[in-house]
N, C-alpha and C positions, 0 to 999 in steps of 0.2 A: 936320371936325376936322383942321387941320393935324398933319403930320408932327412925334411926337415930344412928342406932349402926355398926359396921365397923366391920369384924371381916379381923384380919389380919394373912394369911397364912406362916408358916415358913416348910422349909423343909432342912432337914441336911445329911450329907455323913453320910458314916459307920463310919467313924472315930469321929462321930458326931460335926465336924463342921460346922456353919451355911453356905449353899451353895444359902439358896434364904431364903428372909424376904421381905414380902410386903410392899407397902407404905413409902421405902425409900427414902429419900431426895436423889438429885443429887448430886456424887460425894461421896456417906457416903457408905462403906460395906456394905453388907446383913450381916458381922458376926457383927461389928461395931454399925449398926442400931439394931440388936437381944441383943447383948447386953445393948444399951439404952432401949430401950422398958422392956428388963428384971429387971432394975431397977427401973420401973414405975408401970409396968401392971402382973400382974398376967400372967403363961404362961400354956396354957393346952397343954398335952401331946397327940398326939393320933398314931395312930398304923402306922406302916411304916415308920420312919424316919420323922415323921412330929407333928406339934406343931399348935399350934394357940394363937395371943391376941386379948382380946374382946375389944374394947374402942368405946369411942363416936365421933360424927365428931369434935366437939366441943376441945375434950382431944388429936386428933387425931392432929389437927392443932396445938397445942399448943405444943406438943412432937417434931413436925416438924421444929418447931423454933430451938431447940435447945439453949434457951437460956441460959446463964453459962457453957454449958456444952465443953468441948475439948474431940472428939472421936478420940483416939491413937491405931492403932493397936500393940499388943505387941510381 
């Protein structure tokens, strides 16, 4: 893993909703947060209810603004 890369953990119920997403802002979902992230970043699958996104610190801070974006739970 190159210098300076984040990798961020997700892990979901059986009903596979997001129950935990790393590196979320204060106040924003884990499902909320999983869904932003899932419109940015790439999402790898891996075995047991869990997931991961790779990004950089750089992409990382910049996701965390949130700027334009309105997160609605539906």
């Amino acid at each position: 893993m190159a210098t300076g890369e984040v990798i961020i953990q997700v892990r979901y119920n059986p009903k596979g909703e997001c129950i935990f997403c790393g590196e979320a802002p204060e106040g924003i979902s884990a499902q909320d947060w999983h869904n932003h992230l899932s419109n940015h970043l790439a999402i790898h699958a891996l075995s047991g209810g869990r997931a991961a996104f790779y990004t950089t610190f750089d992409e990382l801070a910049k996701l965390k603004t949130l700027e334009g974006v309105k997160l609605e739970a539906f």
